[in-house]
C-alpha positions in Angstrom: 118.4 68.1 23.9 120.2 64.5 24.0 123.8 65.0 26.1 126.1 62.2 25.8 127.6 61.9 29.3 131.0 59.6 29.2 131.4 59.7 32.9 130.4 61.0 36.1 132.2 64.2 35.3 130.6 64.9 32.6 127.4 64.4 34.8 129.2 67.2 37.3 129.9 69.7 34.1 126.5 69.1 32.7 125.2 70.1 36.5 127.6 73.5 36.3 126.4 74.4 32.6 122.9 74.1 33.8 123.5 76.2 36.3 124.3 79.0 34.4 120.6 79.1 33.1 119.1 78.7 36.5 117.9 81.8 38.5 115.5 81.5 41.5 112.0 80.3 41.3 112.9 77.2 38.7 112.3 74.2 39.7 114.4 70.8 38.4 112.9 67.5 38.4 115.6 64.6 37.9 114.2 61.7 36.4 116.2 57.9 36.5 116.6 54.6 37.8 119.0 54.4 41.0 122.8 55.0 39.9 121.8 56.8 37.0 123.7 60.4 38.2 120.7 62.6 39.7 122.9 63.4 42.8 125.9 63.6 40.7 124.4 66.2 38.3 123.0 68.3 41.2 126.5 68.4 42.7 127.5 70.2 39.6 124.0 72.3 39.8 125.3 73.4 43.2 128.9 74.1 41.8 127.7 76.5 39.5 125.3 77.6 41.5 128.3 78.5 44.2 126.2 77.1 47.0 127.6 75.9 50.5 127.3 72.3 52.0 128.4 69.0 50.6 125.5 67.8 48.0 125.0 64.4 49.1 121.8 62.4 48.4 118.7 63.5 50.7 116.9 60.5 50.8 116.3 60.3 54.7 116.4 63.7 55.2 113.8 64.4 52.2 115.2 67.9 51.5 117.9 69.6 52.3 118.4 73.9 51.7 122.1 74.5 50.6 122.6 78.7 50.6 124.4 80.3 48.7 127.6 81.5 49.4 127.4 84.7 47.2 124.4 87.1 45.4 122.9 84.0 43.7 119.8 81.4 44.6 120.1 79.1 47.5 119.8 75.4 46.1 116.8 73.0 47.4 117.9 69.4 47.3 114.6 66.9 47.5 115.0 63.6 47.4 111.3 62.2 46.3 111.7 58.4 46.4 110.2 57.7 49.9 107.2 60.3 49.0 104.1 58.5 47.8 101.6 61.3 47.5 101.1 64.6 46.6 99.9 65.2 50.4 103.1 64.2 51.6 104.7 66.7 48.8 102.3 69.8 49.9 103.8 68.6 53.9 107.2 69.5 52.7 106.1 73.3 52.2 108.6 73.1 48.7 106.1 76.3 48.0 107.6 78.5 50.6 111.0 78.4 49.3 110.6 78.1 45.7 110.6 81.4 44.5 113.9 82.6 46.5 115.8 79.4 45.7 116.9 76.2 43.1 114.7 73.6 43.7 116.3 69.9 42.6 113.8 67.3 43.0 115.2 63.4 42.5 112.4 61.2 42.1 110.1 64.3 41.6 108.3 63.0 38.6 104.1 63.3 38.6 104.7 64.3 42.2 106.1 67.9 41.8 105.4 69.7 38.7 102.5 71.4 39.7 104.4 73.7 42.0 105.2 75.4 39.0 104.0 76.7 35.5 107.7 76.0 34.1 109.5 73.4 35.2 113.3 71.6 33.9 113.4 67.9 33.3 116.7 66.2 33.2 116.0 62.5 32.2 119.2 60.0 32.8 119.3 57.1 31.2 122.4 54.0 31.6 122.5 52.7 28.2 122.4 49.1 28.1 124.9 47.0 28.9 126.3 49.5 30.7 126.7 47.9 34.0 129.7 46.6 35.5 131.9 49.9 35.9 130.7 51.3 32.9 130.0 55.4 34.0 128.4 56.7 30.7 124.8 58.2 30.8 123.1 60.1 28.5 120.9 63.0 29.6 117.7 64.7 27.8 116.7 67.4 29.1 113.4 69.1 28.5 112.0 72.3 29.1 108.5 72.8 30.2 106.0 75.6 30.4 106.8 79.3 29.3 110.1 80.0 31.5 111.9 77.5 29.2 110.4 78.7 25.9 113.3 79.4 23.6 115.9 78.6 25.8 118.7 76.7 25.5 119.7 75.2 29.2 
């Protein structure tokens, strides 16, 4: 699916509508270049989600657990950029919380996916040219394994 985002949001609203096919146990890797709207679009994940805490970028914390604030998933914020192997992933024990919680991985790609049969993939992508003040993205997002098999996210 090919989402024309004309602003940051859009990313937000994108974040909220995805939330609304999220349960516990999935697990969203955010792929793009830096600026491109991964933290933007997991502050609308955690929106719809309802979770508590700020969603800010977790790139020196590494992850950061956001709970929810009513009968829904918590949300798992990773930040992946500083992570260079899949040691260093298996250190951060994402595998403990997965099943009871969102997990939003930035960065996450061909580090993560293994923790998971099914997996989300939310590719954001600055057109060109688009630099200079210029908000617009545009978003595919992919589903991957048997959780996402005929569903629309």
């Amino acid at each position: 699916m090919r989402i024309e985002l004309p602003d940051a949001d859009a990313t937000r609203a994108l974040g909220e509508r995805l939330a609304a096919s999220l349960r516990a146990g999935d697990l969203v890797v955010l792929v793009g270049d830096l600026g491109a709207g991964k933290t933007t679009l997991t502050q609308g994940i955690g929106a719809g989600l309802g979770v508590r805490g700020q969603i800010a970028s977790p790139t020196f914390i590494i992850a950061r657990a956001h709970p929810s604030l009513g009968d829904g998933p918590d949300l798992v914020h990773v930040d992946a950029y500083r992570i260079g192997s899949l040691v260093e992933v298996d250190a951060l024990d994402l595998d403990a919380s997965l099943e009871d919680s969102v997990t939003v991985v930035e960065w996450g790609e061909g580090l993560v996916e293994q923790l998971s049969e099914s997996w989300l993939e939310v590719r954001l992508e600055r057109p060109r040219g688009s630099e200079g003040g210029d908000d617009s993205r545009v978003a595919h997002v992919i589903g991957h394994g048997p959780r996402w098999e005929g569903v629309q996210p």
